[in-house]
C-alpha positions as CSV (number, residue, x, y, z in Angstrom):
1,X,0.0,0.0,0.0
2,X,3.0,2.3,0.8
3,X,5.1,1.6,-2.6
4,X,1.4,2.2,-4.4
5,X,0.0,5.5,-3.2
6,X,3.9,7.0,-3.1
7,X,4.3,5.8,-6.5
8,X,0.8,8.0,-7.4
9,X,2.2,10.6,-5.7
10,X,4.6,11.0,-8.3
11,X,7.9,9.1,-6.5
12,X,10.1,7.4,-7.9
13,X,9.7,4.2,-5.4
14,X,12.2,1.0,-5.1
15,X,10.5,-1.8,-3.4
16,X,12.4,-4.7,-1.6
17,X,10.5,-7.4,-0.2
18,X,10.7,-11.4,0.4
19,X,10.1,-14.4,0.1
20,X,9.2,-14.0,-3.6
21,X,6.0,-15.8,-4.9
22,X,7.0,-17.0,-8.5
23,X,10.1,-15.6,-9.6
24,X,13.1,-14.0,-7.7
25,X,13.1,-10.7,-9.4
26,X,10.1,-9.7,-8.0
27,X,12.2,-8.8,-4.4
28,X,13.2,-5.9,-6.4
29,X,11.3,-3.9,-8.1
30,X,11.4,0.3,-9.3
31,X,7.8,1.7,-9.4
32,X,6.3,-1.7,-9.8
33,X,8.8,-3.0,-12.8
34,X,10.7,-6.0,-11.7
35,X,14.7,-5.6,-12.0
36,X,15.3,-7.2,-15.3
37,X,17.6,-9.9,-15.8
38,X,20.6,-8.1,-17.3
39,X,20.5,-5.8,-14.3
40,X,20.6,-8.0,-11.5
41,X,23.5,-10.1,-13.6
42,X,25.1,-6.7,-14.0
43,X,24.3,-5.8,-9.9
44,X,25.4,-9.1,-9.0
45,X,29.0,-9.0,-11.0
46,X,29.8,-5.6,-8.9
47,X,28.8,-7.5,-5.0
48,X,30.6,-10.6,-5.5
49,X,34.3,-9.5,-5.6
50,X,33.6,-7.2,-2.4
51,X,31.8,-11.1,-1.3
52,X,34.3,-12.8,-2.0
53,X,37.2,-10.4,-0.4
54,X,34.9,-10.8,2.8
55,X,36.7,-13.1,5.6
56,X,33.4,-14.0,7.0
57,X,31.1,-15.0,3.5
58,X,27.9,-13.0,3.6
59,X,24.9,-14.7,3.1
60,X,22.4,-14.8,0.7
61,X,20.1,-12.7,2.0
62,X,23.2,-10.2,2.6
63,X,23.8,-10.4,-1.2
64,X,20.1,-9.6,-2.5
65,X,20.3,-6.5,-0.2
66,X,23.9,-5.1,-1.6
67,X,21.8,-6.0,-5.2
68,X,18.6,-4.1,-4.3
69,X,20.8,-1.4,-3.0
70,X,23.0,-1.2,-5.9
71,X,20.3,-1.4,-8.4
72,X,18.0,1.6,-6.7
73,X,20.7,3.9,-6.2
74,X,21.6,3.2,-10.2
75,X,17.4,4.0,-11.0
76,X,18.1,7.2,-8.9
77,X,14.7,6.3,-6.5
78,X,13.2,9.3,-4.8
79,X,12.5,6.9,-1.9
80,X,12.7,3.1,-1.2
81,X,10.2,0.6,0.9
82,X,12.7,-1.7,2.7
83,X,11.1,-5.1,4.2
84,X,13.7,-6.2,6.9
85,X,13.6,-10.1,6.5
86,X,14.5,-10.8,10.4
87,X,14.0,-9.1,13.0
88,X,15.5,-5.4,12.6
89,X,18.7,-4.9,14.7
90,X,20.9,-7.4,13.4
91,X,19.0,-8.1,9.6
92,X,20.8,-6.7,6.4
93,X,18.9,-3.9,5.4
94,X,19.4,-2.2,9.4
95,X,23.3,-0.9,7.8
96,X,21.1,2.3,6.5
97,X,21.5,5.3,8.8
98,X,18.1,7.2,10.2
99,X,15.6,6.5,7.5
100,X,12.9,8.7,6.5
101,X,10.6,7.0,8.3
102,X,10.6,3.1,10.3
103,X,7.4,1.5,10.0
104,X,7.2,-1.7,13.0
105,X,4.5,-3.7,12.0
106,X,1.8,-6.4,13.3
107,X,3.8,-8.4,16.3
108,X,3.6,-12.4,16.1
109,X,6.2,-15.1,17.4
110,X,8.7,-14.3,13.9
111,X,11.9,-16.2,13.9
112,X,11.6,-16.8,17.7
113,X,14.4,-19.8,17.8
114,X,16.4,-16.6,16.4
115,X,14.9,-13.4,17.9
116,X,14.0,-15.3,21.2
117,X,11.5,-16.9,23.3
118,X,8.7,-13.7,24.4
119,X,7.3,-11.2,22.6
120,X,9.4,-8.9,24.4
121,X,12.6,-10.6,22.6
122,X,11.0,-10.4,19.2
123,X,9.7,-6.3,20.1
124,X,13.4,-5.8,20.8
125,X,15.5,-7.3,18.1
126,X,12.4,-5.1,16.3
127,X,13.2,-2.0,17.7
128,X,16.8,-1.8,16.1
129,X,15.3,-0.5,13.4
130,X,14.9,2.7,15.3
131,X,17.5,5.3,15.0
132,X,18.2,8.6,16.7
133,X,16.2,11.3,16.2
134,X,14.4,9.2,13.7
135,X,10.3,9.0,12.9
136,X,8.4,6.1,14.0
137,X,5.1,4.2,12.9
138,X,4.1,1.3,15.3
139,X,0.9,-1.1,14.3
140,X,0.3,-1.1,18.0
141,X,-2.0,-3.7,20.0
142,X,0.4,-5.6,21.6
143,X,1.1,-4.5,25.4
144,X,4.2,-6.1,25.7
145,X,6.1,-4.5,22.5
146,X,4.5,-1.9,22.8
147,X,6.3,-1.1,26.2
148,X,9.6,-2.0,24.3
149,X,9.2,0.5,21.1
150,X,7.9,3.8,23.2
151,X,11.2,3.0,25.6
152,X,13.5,2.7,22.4
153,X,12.1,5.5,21.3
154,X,12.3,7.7,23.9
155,X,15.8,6.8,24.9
156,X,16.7,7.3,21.5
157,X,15.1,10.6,21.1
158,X,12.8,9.3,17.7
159,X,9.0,10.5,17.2
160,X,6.7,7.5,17.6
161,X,3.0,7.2,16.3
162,X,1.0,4.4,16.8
163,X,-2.0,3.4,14.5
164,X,-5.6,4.2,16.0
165,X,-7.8,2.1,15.0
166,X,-10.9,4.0,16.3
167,X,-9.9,6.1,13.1
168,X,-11.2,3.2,10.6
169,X,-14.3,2.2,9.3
170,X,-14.8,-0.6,7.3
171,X,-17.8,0.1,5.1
172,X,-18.0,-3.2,2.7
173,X,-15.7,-6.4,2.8
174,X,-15.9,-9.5,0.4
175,X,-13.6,-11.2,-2.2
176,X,-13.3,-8.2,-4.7
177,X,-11.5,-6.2,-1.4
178,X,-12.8,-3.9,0.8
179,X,-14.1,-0.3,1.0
180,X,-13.6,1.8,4.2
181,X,-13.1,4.8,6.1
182,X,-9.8,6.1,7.6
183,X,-10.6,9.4,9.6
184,X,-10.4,12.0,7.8
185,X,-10.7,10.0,4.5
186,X,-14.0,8.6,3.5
187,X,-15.2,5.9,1.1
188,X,-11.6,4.4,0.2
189,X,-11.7,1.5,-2.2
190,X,-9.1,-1.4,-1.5
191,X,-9.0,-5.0,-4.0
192,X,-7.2,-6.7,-1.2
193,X,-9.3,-9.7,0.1
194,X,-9.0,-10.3,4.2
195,X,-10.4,-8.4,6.7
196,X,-6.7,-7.5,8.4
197,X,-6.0,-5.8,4.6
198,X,-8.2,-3.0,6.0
199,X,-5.9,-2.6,9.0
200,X,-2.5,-3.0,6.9
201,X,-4.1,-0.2,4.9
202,X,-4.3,1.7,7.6
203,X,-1.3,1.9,9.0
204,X,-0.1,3.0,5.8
205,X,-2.2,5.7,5.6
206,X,-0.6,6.2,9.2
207,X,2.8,6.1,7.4
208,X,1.9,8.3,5.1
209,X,0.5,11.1,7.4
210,X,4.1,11.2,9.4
211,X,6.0,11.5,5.8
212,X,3.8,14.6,5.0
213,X,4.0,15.7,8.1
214,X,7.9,15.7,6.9
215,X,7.1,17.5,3.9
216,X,6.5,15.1,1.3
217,X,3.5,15.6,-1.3
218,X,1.3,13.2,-1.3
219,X,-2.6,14.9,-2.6
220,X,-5.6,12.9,-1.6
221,X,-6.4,11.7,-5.1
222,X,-3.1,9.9,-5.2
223,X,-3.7,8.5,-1.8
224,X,-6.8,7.3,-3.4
225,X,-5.6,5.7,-6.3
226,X,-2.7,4.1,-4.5
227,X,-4.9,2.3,-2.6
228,X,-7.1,1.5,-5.2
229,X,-4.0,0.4,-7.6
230,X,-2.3,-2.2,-5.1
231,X,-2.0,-6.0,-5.8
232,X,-0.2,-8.4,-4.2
233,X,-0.4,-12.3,-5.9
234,X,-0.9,-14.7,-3.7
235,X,-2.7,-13.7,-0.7
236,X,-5.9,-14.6,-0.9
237,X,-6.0,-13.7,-4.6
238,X,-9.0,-14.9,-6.4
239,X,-7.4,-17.6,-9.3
240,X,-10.6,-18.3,-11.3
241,X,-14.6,-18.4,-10.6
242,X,-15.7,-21.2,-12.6
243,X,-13.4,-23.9,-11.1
């Protein structure tokens, strides 16, 4: 939802998520385009001689990151949505300095053979992602990480604001997506399916408020069609009605 309604706004937006669904260059991708093949040869040619002059190897997860780097610094992106893949303090894409914004998302028992055994493990391997003087979204609704991320970021000196979701409204829910109401913004139009897609929407639109509160230009129409323009294969994706 981020990547979409910055992308309307007129940003030039890398996107770097995983696991991919069917093919690998869909983890990186410039205003929705996936980094073609060439490119992520070429991107790949340029990381593994620093690789290989590495003592300790990095992994692979450590080498798609360098990639994604590489290739949206080359496409000259305005801004870049950056999915840590574990945890935040100690994962791959936590070597950026204070980002425009950190977003800490829905808490569940991730990695937790990794992260460790509570919540409150998990909320603080999270929390690296927070940098001085940085700005802060949190999802919110979990007492225990909660605790943790207003702690971080008050000893760290960031700006945190959590999602409220006495804001939202969902008006209509089914198959096609969802329509709904995010205080101040009515009638919003959303072709996820799931009832938590409504949510996820809006702590983007949480997101969003804190990076115009930081100047950015992001008009309510492109807000709207953001919104209105995401897709995302796979979850709960409707494949065919006359099975």
């Amino acid at each position: 939802c981020l990547a979409s309604v910055l992308e309307a706004a007129g940003c030039r937006v890398g996107l770097n998520t995983s696991p991919h669904l069917e093919r690998f260059h869909e983890r990186i991708r410039v205003n929705g385009d996936e980094i073609p093949d060439e490119e992520l040869g070429r991107v790949m040619d340029r990381v593994r001689p620093a690789a290989e002059a590495m003592a300790e190897h990095p992994t692979e997860f450590e080498l798609i990151t360098a990639a994604a780097f590489l290739h949206f610094q080359e496409q000259v992106c305005d801004i870049v949505v950056l999915e840590t893949g574990l945890g935040g303090a100690l994962d791959a894409s936590n070597v950026i300095e204070t980002p425009e914004l950190a977003v800490l998302t829905a808490m569940g028992m991730d990695h937790a053979a990794i992260l460790g055994p509570t919540l409150r493990d998990i909320a603080a391997a999270k929390a690296g992602i927070i940098k001085p003087g940085g700005t802060v979204v949190s999802r919110g609704g979990c007492h225990e990480a909660d605790e943790v991320f207003r702690q971080v970021c008050q000893e760290r000196g960031a700006a945190l604001a959590e999602l409220d979701l006495s804001r939202l409204k969902v008006r209509r829910l089914g198959l096609e997506g969802s329509e709904f109401g995010f205080a101040p913004w009515e009638n919003l139009a959303l072709p996820l399916a799931g009832a938590y897609q409504a949510e996820n929407a809006a702590l983007a639109l949480t997101a969003i408020e804190s990076l115009m509160k930081k100047g950015w230009n992001i008009p309510e129409g492109a807000l709207r069609q953001g919104l209105a323009a995401v897709r995302w294969p796979g979850r709960f994706e409707i494949l065919g009605r006359d099975p």
